[in-house]
Each structure stands twice: as structure tokens, then as C-alpha cells.
C-alpha positions in Angstrom: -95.6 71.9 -142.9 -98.3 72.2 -140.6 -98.6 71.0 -137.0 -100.9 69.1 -134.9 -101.1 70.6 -131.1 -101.4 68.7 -128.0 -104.2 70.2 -126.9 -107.1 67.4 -127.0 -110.6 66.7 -125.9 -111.9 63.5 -127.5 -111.4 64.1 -131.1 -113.1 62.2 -133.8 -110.6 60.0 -135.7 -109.6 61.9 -138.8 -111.0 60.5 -142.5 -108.5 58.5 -143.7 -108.0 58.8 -147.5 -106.2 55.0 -148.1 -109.3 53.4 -146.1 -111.7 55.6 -148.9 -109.3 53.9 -151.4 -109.5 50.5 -150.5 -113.6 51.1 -150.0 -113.2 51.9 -153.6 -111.5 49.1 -154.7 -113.8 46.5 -152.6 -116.9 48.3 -154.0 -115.7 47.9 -157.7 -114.6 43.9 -157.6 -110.6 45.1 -158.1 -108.2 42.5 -157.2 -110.9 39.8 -156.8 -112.0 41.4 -153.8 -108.4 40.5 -151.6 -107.0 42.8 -149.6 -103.1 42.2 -148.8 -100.6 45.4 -147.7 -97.6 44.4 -146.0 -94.9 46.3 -143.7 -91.5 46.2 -145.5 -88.9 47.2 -142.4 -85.6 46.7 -143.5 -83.4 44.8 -140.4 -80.6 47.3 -139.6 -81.9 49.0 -136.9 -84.7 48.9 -134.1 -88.3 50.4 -135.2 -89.5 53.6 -134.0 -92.7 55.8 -133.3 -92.7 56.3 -136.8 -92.9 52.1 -137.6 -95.5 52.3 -135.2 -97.6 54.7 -137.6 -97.2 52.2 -140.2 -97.5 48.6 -138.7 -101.3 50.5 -137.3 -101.8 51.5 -140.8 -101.2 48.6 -142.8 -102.8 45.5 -139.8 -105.4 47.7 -139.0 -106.9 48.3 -142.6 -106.3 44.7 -143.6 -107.9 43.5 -140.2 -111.1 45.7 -140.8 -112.0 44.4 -144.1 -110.8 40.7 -143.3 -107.7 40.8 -145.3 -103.9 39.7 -144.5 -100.9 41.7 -144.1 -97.4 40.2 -144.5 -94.2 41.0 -142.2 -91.7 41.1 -145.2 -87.7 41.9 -144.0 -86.5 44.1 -146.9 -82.8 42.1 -146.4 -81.0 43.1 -149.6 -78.0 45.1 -147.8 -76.0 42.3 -145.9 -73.1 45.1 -144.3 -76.1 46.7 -142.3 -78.7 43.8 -141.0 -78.4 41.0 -138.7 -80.8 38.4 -137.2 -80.8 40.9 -133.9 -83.1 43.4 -135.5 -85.4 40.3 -137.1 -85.9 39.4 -133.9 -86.2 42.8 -132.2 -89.0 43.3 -134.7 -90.8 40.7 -134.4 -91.2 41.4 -131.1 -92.7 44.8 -131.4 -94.9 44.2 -133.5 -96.8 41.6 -131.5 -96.4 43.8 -128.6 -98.2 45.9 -130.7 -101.2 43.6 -131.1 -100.7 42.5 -134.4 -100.2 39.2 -135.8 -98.8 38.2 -139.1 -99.6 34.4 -139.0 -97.5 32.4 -141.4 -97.2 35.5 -143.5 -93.7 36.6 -142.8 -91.6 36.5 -145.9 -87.7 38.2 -146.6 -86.5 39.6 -150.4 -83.9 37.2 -149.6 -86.5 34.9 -150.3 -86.5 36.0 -153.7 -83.0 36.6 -154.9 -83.0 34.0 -157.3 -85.8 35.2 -158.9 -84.6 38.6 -158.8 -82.1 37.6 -160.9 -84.4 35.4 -163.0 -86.0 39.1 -163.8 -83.0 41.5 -164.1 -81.8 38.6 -166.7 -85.1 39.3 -168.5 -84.7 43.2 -168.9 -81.4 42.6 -170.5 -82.7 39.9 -173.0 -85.2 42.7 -173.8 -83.1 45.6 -174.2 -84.1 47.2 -171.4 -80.8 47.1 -168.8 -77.0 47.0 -169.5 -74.2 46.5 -167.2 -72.3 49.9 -166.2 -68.8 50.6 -165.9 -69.2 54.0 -164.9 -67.7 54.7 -161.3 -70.5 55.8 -158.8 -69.4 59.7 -159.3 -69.3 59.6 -162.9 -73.0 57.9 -162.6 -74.3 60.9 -160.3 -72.3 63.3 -162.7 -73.6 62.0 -165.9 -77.4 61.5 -164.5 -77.8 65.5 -165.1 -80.1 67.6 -162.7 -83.7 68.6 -162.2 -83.1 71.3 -165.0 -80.7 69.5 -167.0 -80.8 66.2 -168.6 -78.5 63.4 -168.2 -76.2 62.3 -170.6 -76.1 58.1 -172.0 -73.6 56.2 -170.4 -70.7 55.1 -173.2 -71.8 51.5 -171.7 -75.4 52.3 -172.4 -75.6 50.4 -175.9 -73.9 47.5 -175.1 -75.1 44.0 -176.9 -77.3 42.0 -174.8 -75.3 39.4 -175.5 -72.8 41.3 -173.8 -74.9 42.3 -170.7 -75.7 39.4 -170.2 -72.4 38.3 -170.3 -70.8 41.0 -167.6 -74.5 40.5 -165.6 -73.3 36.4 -165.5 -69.8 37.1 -164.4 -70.8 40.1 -162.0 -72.7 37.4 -159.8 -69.4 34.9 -160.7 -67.9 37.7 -158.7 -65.2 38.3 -161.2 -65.2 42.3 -160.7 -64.5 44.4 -157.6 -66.8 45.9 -155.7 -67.9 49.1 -157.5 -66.9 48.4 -160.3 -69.6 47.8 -162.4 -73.5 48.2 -161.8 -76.9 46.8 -163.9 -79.0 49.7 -164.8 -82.5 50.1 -166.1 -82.9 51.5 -169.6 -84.9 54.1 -169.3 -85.0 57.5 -170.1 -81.9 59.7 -169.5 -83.9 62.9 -170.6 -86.5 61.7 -168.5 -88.2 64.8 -166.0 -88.6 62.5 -162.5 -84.9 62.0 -162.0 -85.5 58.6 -160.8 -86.2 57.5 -164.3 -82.6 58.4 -165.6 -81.2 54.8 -166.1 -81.7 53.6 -162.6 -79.0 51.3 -160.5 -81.0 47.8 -160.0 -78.2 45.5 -159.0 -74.3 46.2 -157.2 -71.7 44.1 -156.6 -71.0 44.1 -152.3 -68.8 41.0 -151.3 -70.1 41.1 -147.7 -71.7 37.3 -146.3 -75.6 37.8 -146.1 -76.8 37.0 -142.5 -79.1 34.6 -144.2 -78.2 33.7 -147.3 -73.9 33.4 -146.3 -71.7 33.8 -149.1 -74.2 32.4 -152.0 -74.3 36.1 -152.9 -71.6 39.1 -153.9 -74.2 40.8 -156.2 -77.8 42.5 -154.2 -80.5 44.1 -155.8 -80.9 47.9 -155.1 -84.6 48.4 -152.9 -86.5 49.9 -155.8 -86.2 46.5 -157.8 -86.9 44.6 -155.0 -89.8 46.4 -153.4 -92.3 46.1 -156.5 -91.5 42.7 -157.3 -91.7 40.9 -153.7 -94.8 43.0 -153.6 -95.8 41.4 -157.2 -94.5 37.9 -155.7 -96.9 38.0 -152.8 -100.1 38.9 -154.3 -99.9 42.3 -152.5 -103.3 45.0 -153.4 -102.1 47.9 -151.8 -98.5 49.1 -151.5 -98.2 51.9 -148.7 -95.2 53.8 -148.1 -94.4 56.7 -146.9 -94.3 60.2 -149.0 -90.8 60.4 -149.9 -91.6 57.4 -152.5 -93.5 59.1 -154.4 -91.4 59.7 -157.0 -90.4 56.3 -157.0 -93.9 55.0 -157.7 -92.8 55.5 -161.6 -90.1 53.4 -161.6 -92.3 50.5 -159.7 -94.9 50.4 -162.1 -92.1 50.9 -164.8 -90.4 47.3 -163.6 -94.1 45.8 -163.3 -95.3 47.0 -166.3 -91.9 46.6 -168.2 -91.8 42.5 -167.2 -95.7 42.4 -168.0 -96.3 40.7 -164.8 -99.1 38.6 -163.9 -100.3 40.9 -161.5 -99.8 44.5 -160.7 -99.9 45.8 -156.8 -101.2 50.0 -156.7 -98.6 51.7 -154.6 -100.2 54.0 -152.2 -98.3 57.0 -150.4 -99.1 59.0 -146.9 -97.1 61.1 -144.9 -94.8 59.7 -142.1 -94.8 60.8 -139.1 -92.5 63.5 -137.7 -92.7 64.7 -133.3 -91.1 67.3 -132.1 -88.6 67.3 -129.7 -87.2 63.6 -131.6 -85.4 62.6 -134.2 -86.6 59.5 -136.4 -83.8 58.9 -138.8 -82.4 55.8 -138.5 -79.1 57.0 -139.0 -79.2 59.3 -136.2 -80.5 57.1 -134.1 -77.8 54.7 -134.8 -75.6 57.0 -133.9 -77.1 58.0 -130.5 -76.6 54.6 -129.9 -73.0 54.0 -131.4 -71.7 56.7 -129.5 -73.1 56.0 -125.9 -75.2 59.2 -125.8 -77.8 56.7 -125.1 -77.4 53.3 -123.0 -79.0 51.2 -126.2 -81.4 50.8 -128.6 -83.9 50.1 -125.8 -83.2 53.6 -123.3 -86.4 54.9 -122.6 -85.5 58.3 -123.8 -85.5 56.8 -127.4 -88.1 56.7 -129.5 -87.9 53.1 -130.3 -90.9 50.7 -129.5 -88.6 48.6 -127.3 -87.8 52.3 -125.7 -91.0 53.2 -125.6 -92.0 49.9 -123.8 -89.3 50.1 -120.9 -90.1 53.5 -120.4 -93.4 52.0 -119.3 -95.8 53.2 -122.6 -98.8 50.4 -123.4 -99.0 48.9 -126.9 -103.1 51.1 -125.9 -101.8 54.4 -125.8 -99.2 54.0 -128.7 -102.3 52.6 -131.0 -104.3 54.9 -129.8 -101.8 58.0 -131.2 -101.6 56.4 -134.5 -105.3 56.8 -134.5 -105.6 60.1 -133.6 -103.1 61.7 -135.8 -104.5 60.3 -138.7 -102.9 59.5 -142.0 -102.4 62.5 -144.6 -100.9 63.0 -147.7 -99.2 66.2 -146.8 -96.2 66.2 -143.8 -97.2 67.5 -140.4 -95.4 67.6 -137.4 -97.2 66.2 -134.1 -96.6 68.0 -130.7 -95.3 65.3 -128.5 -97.6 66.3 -125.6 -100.4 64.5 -127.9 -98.3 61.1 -127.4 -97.8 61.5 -123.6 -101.7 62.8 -123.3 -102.8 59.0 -124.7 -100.3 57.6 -122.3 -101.6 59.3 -119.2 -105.4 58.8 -120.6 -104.5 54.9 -120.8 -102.6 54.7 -117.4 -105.3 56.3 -115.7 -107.7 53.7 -116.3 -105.1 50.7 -116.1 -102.5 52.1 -113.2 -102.8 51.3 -109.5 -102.5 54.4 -107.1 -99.5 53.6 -105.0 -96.9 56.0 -102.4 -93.6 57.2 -103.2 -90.9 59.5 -101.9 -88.3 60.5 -104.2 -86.4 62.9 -101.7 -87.3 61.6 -98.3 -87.2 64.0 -95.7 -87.6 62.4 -91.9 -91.2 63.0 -90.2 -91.5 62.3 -86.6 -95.2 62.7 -84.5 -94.0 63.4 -81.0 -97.7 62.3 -79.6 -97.7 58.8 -82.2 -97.3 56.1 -79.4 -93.9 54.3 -79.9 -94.6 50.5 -81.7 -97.2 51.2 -82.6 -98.8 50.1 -86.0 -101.4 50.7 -88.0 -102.8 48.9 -91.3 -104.8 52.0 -93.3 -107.2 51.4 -96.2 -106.1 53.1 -99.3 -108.0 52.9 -102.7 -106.2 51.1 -106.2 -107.5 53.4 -108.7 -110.6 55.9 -108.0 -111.2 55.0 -112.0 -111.5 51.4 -111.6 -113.6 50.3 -108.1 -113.0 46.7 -109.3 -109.6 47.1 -108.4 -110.5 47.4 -104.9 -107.9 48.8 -101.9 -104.8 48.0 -100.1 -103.6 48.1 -96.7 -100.6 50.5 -95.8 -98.8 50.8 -92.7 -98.8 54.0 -90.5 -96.0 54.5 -87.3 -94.6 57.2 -85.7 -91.9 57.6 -88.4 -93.1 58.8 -91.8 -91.3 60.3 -94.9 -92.3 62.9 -96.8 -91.2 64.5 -100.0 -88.2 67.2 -99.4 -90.1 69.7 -101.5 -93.4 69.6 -99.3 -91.9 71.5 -96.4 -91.0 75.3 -96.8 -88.9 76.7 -93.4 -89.9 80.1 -94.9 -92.9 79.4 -97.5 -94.0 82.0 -100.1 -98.1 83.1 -99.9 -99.3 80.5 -102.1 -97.3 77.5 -100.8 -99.8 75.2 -99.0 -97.6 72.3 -97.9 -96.0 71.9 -95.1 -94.0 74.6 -93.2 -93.8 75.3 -89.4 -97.1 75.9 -87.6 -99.1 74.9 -90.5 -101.2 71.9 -90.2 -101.6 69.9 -93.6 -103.5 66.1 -94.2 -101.4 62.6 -94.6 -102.9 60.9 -97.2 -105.8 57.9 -96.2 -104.0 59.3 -92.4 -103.9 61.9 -90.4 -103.6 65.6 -90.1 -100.2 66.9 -88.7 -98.6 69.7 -88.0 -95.3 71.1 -87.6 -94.2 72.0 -84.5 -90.3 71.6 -84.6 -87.2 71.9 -87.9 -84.3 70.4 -86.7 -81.0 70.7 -89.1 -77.7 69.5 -89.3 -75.6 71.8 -86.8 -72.7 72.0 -90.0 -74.7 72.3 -93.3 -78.2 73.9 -91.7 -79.6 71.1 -93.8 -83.1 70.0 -92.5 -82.8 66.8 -91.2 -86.2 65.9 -89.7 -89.8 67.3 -88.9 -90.9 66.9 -85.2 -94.7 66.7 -85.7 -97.8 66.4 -83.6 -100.7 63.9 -85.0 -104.8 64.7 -84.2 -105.9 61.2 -83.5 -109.5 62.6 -84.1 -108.7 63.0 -88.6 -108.1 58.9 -89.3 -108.8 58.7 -92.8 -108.0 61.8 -93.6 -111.1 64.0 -92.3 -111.7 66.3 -89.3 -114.9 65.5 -87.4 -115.1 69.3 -86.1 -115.6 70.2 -89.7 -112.2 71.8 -90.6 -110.5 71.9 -93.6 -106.8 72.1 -94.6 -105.4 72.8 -98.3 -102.4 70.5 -98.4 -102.8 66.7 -98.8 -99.2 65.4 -99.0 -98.1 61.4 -99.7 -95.7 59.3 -97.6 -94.5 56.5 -96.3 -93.7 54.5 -93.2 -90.2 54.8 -92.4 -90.0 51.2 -90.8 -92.4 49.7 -93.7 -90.7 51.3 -96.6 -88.4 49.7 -99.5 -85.3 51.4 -100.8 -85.5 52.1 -104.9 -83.6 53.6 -107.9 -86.3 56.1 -109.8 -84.9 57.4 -113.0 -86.9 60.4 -114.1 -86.6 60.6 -118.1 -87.6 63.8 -119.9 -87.2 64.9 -123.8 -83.6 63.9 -125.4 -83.4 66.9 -127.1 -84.3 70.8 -126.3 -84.5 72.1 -129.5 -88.1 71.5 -131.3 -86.0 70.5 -134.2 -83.1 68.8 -133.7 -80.0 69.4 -136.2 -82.6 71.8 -138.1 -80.4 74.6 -140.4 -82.3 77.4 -139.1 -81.0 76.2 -135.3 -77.6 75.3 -136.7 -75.5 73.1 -135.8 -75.3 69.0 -135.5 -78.5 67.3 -134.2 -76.4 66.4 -131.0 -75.8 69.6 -129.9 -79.3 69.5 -128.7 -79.0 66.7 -126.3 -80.8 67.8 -123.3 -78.6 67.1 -120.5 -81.5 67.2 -118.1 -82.8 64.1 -119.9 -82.1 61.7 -117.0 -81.9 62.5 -113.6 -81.2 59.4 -110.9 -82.4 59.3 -107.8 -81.1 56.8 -105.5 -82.3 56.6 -101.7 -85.9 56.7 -102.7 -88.6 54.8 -100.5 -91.8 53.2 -101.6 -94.7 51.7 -99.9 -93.9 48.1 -99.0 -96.0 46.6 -101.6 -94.0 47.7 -104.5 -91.4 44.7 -103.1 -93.0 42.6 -105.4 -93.2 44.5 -108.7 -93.2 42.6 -111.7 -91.2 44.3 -114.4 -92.8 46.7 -116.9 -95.5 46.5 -114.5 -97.0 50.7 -114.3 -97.9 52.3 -110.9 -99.1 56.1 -110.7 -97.1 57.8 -107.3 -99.7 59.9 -106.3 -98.7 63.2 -107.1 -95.4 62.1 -108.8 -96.6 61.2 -112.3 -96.6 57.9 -113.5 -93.9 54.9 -113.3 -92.8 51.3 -114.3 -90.7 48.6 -112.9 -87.8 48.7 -115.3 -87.5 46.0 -117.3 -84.0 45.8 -117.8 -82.5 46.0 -114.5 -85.2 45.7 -111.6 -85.5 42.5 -109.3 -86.3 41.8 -106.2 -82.9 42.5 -104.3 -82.8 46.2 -106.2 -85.8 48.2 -107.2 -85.1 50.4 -110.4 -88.6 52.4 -111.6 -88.4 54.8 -114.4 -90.7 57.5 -114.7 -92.9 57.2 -118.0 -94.6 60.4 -117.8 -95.6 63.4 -115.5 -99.2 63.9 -114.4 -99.4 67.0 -116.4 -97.2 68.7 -119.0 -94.5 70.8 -117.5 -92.2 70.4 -120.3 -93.4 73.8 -121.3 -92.8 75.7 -118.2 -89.1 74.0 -117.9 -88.1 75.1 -121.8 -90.2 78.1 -120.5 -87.3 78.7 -117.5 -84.5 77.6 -119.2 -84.9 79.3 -123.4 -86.5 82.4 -122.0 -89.6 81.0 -124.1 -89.7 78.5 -127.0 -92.8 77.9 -129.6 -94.3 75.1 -129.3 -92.7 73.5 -126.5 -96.0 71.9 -125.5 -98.9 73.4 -123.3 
């Protein structure tokens, strides 16, 4: 498995083998000259990074050579999916950018036909109906250097399959206790091939479809036909269907349908630091190591899109990792580089300070105000400036002032004269601390009039420039600074040992209440992004901000310093990020 670093200039978007497919295709008059993929997500669960990779894939080509692509719900497992997770992925994918029309389709859709087709491999000689028990199926189906062995079901009349297929879907046996196979090959080398299970009996009410149903089809029967049903070219799934494609174009080819979609495989998409399975991330959820499918420390679109990631940078990822044939794993400091590229452009520059510490200018005349002009985004001059206001209070962060500071510390400490941003220069002339804890409690600074904006007319220079706010001015916030879920590159990987949860980082959230922002921020719109100078940048959560309680989660650092923290904390791990 190779990897793809974080370390990026402006690469050139990688060539992208399906596109050279499809070019093919076009070019030789196949299909008529129609282009139709689809994305397939079955609806038990939210969709992830990895969904992302594929809904960019599959719009994106069609959109380029002015085809369609169809939103099909792959709903054939009742005790697993709900109308919740339709919904939730609807909703990403337009927050994505991509639109489906009136193509959205579900394999409930096509049950009945389903069954119309599983009745005509039976009438020719080509399924039975199993009694084997689900062991005795995995026990008789051999392995990859061993062939199987026929089921004692496996000759069966079709008069008689079709029979035990009728009553199955009467629902006159248990659950489990019988099964419609394929006919294939039990000696057959591709595993897949040995008498595959198309149909089970599950007596759980469909969230569509109610109790119409105790027999589903099994996904592998489903996928090539609804592809079949809806005129689909190009088939594209991920690489661990490859061995599957023979058994789709056995079904196709086997019920001689009218037309024949070409099943296309790439690799998915695997980020260190995460874990994409489903199942785990079911679990995260199920056990409350997570507050919901929507915590911005999962990897989940709707995750991704509280934490306060654009639909920009997440496209603009899928891009630049390409699509492969062979599995890679992308550093994670690639996805957070597109987010800061894209929030650089879009964010306005505002103040924040996370751990106030008091500031008071002995010589700033009491009541008095001033309105200072501070620029939006340096990036953008269209978004022009704001007014902030100055007074003889002022916060600063905790972590500027040093009582004692080492040689390269060039903040704040006593003597030391440092510039307020768009203000003043100060200087420290007085620590006073609580008389019990020695805490520092306040800064008792002198202003120079002379520096208003920032610069000394006499020319001199200091080499701290330090953010704040007015302590009259400012509004109390929540800031929850998220960080990686895991600290193990791998989670759950055998050569680290273990379950995947034992690498929960437990520095993944930290709260900060007590916070205080420049006034503006009062009126923050949810999921709206801000950079805090010098803080990294943040949203408006979207869950639980409002007016009368300001909650902003930090969506990524200005720079990478996961690195330096696995760095402190491992005593060194590869490929932490740079």
C-alpha cells in the first residue's frame, strides 16, 4: 500500500484511468453515446470522506461529458436502514454541489421484478432453493485451494424450486431456513462463483415497502440488475468488488438482458488517523464515544460540515488524490491543507481570546473609546474592513505573557514592549497575582499614543504582534478545539494490537468556556467560518450556537502541529503529518 504525503504545492490533478475509459467508449459510439453512472449508498448509516470520493467521481464524470448520474438507495436489508439516513444523504450530497434531478431511484423499486428474474433462473436451471443452514453453506463452499462440494439440495426439480421459491415469499419457512442460490460452479476458482446466496428469508417490516416483504434479495443480485433497469454505462465501485464483477456479468449475461452496464473498479479511499468502516463508525456512535453521527471529529460529511469544512475544499481533495486502481493511504494533513487553502480566500479575519488574561494601560484615559479600522481578509480587498473598539481594558491570550520568558519568546513579558494588533504598542510595567495561588491576574501596561495603527513614527520596531479584545466590547463564547479521534496512524491495525478504540485520542476535544470575541461575532450565523488571527480557523456551530450562547468549533489550525503533539507525546510516530 503506498501513501500520499501532505506535503503540497499546486499539483496537477492526477490522470484518471475511468475518465480514459469513458473517452474510449464516447470515441467508439458504445452505448449510443449515453453516459449514466450512479452512486449506490446503502441507507444504514451517515456517508463519510470516503462517499465523498465517490459522489465527486461518479457527478463529476457524468457532468463533464453531459451525462446523468442517478442517486439509487441500495434498500434491500430492512433491520439496518431507515428514512433518517435517506434523508441525511440527500442532504450531503447537494451540500456537495451535486444534483440528481428526478433521477433518484431505490432497489425497492424493483423487488417485484427481482423476483420476476430469480423466478427465471430457476425455470432455467440455473438456481435452486437451499436447505443448508448458513454454516453448512460456508463449510460446504470449500476454500481458495479447495473446491466446494454440491449442496444435497443442489439438483432439485424446478418444479420444485420453484415451488419452495413461491412459498419462501408466502413466508411459510423461518428465517434461515432456507436460501435461493445461483447455479454456478462449485469447483469454480473466484470463490464468489461457488453457488452464490441471491435471495433470504428476514421477517423484518421494510421502512418503505412495510410488511409486503419477508424474503430480500442479497446486493450482488440487486446491484447488476437495478444497474441493468436504469440504463446505467458505467458501473463504479470500489476495489473490493472486483471479484464480484464475475458474478454481475454472470446474472446479466445468464438472463440475456437487453442491455449490459461495464462495471468499473478504483480504489477507495483510506486517511490516516480515521477509520471509514461503517461498522465502526456505528459503533463510535452507539456507544457515546462520540456525541452523534454529526460530531465534528467524525468523518462523516454532516461531521465534516459542522466542524466548519466547505463542500470547496472537500471537492477539491477528491480531486487531488486522484482515482487509482491500486489502495493508497492519504496523509490527512492533505485534507486539512485544502481546507485552510479554501478558508483563506473565503474566511473573514476576526479577534479571539481563548484564555483571557486581564490587560490594563495605566496612561489609557478612563471612558474613553476608540473605533479602530481592521482589515476582513488581506486575500480578498473586496471584503473591505471593520471597526473594533479599543479602551483601557484589553484581553490578551494567557499564553502571550511569560513572567520569566525563555531567549526566543518574543511576546509579552515584563519590560518588554510588543504591538496590539490595528492598536498600539504596550509594554509591561507591572504582574499582579492572586496573593493565594500566585496566579497572574492582570497586566498593568503603559500605551505610546504616538504607534495608532500599529506603527512607530520614530522608526522602531518590535517582534511581537499579539491579538485582543476590549474587555467592555467583548462577547462571552464556548470554543471547542477538535483534533484527530484517534492517535494511532491505523486504528485497530494487528501490528498495533488491540481494538480500534483503544486509540481514541483523549485530547480530541478540549472546551473552553470563558472565551471572549470581538463584538461582532454577536451576530454569527451558524456554520458561518471566521479565521482568529493567530488561532487557526473556526465556525459558528451549527448545532448548538444562537444568539443568547456562542458555541464555535475550531475546524483547523493555521498550520500542522499534529506532528509536533504525536511528536511530544509517542516519543516520534511515522507519518504523523509534517
Amino acid at each position: 500500500m503506498t501513501k500520499l504525503d501532505s506535503r503540497v504545492g499546486e499539483p496537477s490533478a492526477p490522470t484518471n484511468f475511468i475518465k480514459q475509459i469513458v473517452a474510449a467508449d464516447l470515441a467508439a459510439g458504445k452505448n449510443d453515446g449515453r453516459v449514466v453512472t450512479r452512486f449506490p449508498p446503502e441507507p444504514n448509516g451517515y456517508l463519510h470522506i470516503g462517499h465523498a470520493k465517490s459522489i465527486c467521481l461518479n457527478f463529476g464524470l457524468s457532468a463533464e461529458v453531459g451525462g446523468f448520474t442517478h442517486l439509487r438507495f441500495d434498500d434491500t436489508d430492512p433491520a439496518k436502514e431507515s428514512m433518517e439516513y435517506v434523508e441525511s444523504i440527500k442532504e450531503d450530497v447537494r451540500w456537495l454541489g451535486f444534483d440528481w434531478q428526478d433521477k433518484v431511484f431505490f432497489a425497492s423499486d424493483y423487488f417485484e421484478q427481482l423476483y420476476d428474474f430469480a423466478v427465471q433462473l430457476i425455470r432455467i436451471g440455473k438456481a435452486y432453493v437451499d436447505h443448508l443452514t448458513a454454516d453448512e453453506i460456508r463449510e460446504y463452499r470449500g476454500t481458495l485451494t479447495q473446491p466446494g462440494k454440491d449442496s444435497p439440495c443442489r439438483n432439485r426439480s424446478v418444479e420444485e424450486n420453484l415451488d419452495l421459491f413461491r412459498r419462501m415469499r408466502a413466508g411459510e419457512f423461518k428465517d434461515g431456513e432456507c436460501v435461493l442460490r445461483a447455479k454456478i460452479d462449485m469447483a469454480a476458482p473466484n470463490i464468489v462463483m461457488r453457488d452464490p446466496t441471491l435471495y433470504r428469508i428476514k421477517r423484518v417490516s421494510h421502512y418503505r415497502t412495510g410488511e409486503r416483504w419477508c424474503i430480500y434479495p442479497m446486493y450482488d443480485f440487486t446491484h447488476c440488475l437495478s444497474d441493468m433497469l436504469e440504463g446505467i454505462t458505467h458501473s463504479i465501485c470500489t476495489l473490493e468488488f472486483e471479484n464480484n464483477r464475475e458474478l454481475y456479468d454472470w446474472v446479466l449475461d445468464t438472463l440475456r438482458t437487453p442491455c449490459h452496464p461495464q462495471q468499473i473498479e478504483f480504489a477507495r479511499l483510506n486517511l490516516n488517523y480515521t477509520v471509514l468502516s461503517k461498522r465502526k463508525l456505528i459503533e463510535l456512535v452507539e456507544k457515546g464515544i462520540v456525541t452523534g453521527w454529526d460530531d465534528p471529529r467524525m468523518p462523516t460529511i454532516s461531521g465534516y460540515r459542522r466542524r466548519g469544512y466547505t463542500p470547496e475544499a472537500i471537492r477539491n481533495f477528491c480531486e487531488r488524490i486522484g482515482v487509482a486502481r491500486a489502495d493508497s493511504t492519504v496523509d490527512i494533513g492533505l485534507m486539512e491543507h485544502c481546507l485552510r487553502e479554501d478558508l483563506n480566500r473565503r474566511a473573514p479575519r476576526v479577534m479571539a481570546v481563548l484564555r483571557p488574561l486581564k490587560v490594563t494601560l495605566v496612561n489609557y484615559p478612563e471612558g474613553r473609546i476608540e473605533e479602530l479600522d481592521a482589515i476582513n481578509n488581506p486575500e480578498d480587498p473586496t471584503m473591505g474592513s471593520r471597526r473594533v473598539p479599543f479602551s483601557r481594558e484589553i484581553f490578551i491570550e494567557r499564553e502571550d505573557f511569560l513572567e520569566a520568558p525563555p531567549k526566543k519568546f518574543f511576546r509579552l513579558a515584563p519590560g518588554r514592549e510588543v504591538r496590539l494588533r490595528y492598536a498600539y504598542f504596550i509594554t509591561c510595567q507591572e504582574v499582579v497575582k492572586d496573593p493565594l495561588t500566585g496566579e497572574v491576574t492582570e497586566l498593568r501596561c503603559t500605551y505610546d499614543p504616538a504607534t495608532r495603527g500599529g506603527d512607530a513614527p520614530d522608526g522602531r520596531k518590535v517582534q511581537g504582534t499579539l491579538h485582543w479584545v476590549s474587555v467592555a466590547h467583548a462577547v462571552p463564547a464556548e470554543v471547542r478545539l477538535y483534533n484527530h479521534l484517534f492517535t494511532q496512524e491505523n486504528p485497530g491495525d494487528v501490528a498495533t494490537g488491540g481494538h480500534f478504540t483503544d486509540h481514541i485520542n483523549p485530547a480530541s476535544l478540549e472546551v473552553l468556556t470563558g472565551c471572549r470575541l470581538e463584538p461582532g461575532l454577536a451576530a454569527a450565523a451558524p456554520g458561518s467560518p471566521y479565521q482568529f488571527e493567530r488561532l487557526g480557523y473556526f465556525c459558528a456551530d451549527a448545532g448548538d450556537s444562537r444568539p443568547d450562547r456562542l458555541v464555535f468549533n475550531r475546524s483547523v489550525t493555521l498550520r500542522d502541529t499534529w506532528a509536533k503533539i504525536v511528536k511530544k507525546e509517542t516519543g516520534g510516530t511515522k507519518g504523523a503529518g509534517k
